[in-house]
C-alpha positions as CSV (number, residue, x, y, z in Angstrom):
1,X,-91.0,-66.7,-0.9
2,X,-91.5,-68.1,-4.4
3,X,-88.4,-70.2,-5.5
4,X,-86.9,-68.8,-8.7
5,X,-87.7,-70.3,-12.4
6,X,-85.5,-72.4,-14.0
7,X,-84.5,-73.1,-17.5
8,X,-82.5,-76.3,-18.7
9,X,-82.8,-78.1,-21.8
10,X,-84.5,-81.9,-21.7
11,X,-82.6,-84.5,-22.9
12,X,-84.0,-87.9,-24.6
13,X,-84.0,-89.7,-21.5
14,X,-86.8,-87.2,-20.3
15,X,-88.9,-88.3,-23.3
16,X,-92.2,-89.1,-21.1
17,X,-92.1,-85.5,-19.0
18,X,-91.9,-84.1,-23.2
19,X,-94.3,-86.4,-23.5
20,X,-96.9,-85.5,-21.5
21,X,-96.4,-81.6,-21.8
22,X,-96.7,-81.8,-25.0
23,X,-99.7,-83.6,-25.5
24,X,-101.5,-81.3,-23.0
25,X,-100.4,-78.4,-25.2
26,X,-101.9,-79.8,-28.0
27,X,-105.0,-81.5,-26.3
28,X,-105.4,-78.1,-24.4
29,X,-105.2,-75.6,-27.5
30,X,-105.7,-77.5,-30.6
31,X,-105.5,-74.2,-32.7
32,X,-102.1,-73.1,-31.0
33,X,-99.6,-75.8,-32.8
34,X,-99.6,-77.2,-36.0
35,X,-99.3,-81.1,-34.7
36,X,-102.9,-82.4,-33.3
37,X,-102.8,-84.4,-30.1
38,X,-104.7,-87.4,-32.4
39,X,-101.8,-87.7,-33.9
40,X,-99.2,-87.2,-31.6
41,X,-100.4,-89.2,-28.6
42,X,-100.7,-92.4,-31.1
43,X,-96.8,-92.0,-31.2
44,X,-95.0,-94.3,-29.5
45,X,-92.1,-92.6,-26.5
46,X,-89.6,-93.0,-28.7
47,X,-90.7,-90.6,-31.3
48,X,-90.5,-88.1,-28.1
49,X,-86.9,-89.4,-27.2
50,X,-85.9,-88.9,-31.2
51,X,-87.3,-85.0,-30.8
52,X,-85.4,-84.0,-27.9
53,X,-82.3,-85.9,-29.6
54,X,-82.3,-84.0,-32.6
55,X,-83.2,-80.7,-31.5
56,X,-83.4,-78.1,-28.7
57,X,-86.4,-78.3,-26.0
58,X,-86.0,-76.1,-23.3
59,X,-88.1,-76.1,-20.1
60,X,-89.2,-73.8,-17.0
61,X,-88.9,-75.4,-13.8
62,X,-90.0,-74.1,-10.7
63,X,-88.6,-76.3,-8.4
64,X,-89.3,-79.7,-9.1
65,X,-92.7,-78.2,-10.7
66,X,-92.6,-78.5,-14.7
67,X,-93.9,-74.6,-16.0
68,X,-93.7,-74.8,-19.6
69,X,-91.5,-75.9,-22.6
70,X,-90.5,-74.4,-26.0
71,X,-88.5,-75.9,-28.8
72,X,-85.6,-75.2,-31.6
73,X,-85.1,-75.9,-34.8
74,X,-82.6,-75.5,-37.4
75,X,-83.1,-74.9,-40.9
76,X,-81.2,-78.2,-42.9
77,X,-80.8,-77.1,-46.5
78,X,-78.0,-75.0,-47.6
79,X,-80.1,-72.3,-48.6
80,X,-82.2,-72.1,-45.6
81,X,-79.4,-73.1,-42.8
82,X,-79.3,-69.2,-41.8
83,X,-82.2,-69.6,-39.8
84,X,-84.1,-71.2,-36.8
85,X,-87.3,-71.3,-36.1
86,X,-89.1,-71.4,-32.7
87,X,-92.0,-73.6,-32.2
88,X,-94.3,-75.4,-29.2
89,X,-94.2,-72.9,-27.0
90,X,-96.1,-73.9,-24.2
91,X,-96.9,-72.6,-20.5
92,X,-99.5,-73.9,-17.6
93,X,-101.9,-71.5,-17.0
94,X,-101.0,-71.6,-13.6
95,X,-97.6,-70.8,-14.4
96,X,-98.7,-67.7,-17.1
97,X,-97.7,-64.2,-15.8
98,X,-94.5,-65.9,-13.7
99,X,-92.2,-65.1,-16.1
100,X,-91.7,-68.4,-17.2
101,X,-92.8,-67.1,-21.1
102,X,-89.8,-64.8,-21.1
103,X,-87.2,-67.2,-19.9
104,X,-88.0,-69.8,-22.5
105,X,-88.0,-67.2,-25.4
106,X,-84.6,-66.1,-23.7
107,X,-83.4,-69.7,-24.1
108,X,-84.1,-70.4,-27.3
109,X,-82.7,-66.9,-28.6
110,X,-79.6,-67.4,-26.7
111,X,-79.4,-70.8,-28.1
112,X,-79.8,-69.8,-31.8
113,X,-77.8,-66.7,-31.9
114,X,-74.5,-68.3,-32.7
115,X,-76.2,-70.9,-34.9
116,X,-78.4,-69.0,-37.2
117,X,-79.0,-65.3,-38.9
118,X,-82.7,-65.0,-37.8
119,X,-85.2,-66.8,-36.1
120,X,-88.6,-67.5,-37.0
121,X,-91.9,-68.5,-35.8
122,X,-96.0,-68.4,-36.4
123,X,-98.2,-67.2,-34.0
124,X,-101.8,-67.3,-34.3
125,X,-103.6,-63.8,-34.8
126,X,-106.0,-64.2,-31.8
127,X,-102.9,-64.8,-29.7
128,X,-102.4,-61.8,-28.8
129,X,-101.0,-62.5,-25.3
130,X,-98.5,-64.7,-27.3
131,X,-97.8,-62.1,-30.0
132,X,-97.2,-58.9,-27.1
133,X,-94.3,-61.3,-25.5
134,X,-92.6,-62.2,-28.9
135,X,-92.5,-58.4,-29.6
136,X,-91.6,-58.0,-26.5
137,X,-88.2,-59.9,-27.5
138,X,-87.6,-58.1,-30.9
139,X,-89.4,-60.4,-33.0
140,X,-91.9,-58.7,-35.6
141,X,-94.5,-59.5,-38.2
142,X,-93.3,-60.3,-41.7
143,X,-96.5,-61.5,-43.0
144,X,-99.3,-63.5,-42.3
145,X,-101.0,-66.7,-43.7
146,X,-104.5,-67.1,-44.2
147,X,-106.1,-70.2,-42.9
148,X,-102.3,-71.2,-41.6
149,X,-104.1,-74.1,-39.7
150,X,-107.5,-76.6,-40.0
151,X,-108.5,-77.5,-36.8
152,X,-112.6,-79.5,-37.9
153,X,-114.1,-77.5,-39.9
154,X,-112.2,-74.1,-38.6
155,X,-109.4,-72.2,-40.5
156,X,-107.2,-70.5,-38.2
157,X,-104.4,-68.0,-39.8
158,X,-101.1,-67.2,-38.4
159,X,-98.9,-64.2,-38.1
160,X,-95.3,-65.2,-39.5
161,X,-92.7,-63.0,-37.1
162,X,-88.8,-63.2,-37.5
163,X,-85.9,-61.8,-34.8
164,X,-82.8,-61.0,-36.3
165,X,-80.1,-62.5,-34.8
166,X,-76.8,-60.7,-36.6
């Protein structure tokens, strides 16, 4: 029997697990995220400590087995402070089709609802794996940016989906 998934948010002093998730994300699917894993895996740990202290990473766990993380943010400005966005989602491939998607998407929509009015998030186009489990959780397309990302020489646009919260 398979032990059940787990979701808990990480906490600064699990900056190297962050650490390393994330930069396999990035290294992994350099056309996914809008950080590049040049960039982020010339950052020092605390820069990953700093992220998990100021915002909301939440991560799938089967068992002691790390699945997948996805993050929160909250708009800072007065006139953008009613919403949230969602951003680095990220599951193993060997964890895709567990459920593991769902749950962190669950998390970070529970998490927001009583902060924020919507939340938010980009999506590549060719994503469509990605893009069926947002819709999945009431998010839909509000628009879509043309060459969203430069990864080389590529352009890379990005559907823009929002969930509304209340």
């Amino acid at each position: 029997m398979t032990s059940p998934i787990t979701i808990r948010r990480l906490d600064p002093t699990e900056a190297e697990i962050f650490r390393a998730i994330r930069l396999e994300a990035l290294r992994t699917h350099p056309a996914a995220f809008a950080a590049s894993f040049e960039v982020e895996s010339g950052r020092p740990l605390i820069h990953f400590a700093d992220t998990l202290g100021s915002g909301a990473i939440f991560a799938a766990w089967r068992d002691s087995e790390l699945l997948g993380i996805a993050g929160y943010y909250r708009e800072e400005t007065p006139k953008h402070a009613h919403k949230g966005g969602l951003w680095g989602m990220y599951v193993r491939k060997e964890a895709r089709g567990s459920g593991a998607a769902d749950r962190l998407v669950e998390a970070v929509v529970h998490h927001a609802r009583p902060e924020v009015e919507v939340l938010v998030l980009g999506v590549g186009v060719h994503n469509i794996p990605a893009q069926r489990l947002y819709r999945r959780h009431g998010f839909t397309e509000y628009g879509r940016e043309e060459r969203a990302l430069k990864v080389g020489e590529v352009y890379y646009d990005e559907l823009m989906m929002r969930l509304a919260l209340r």
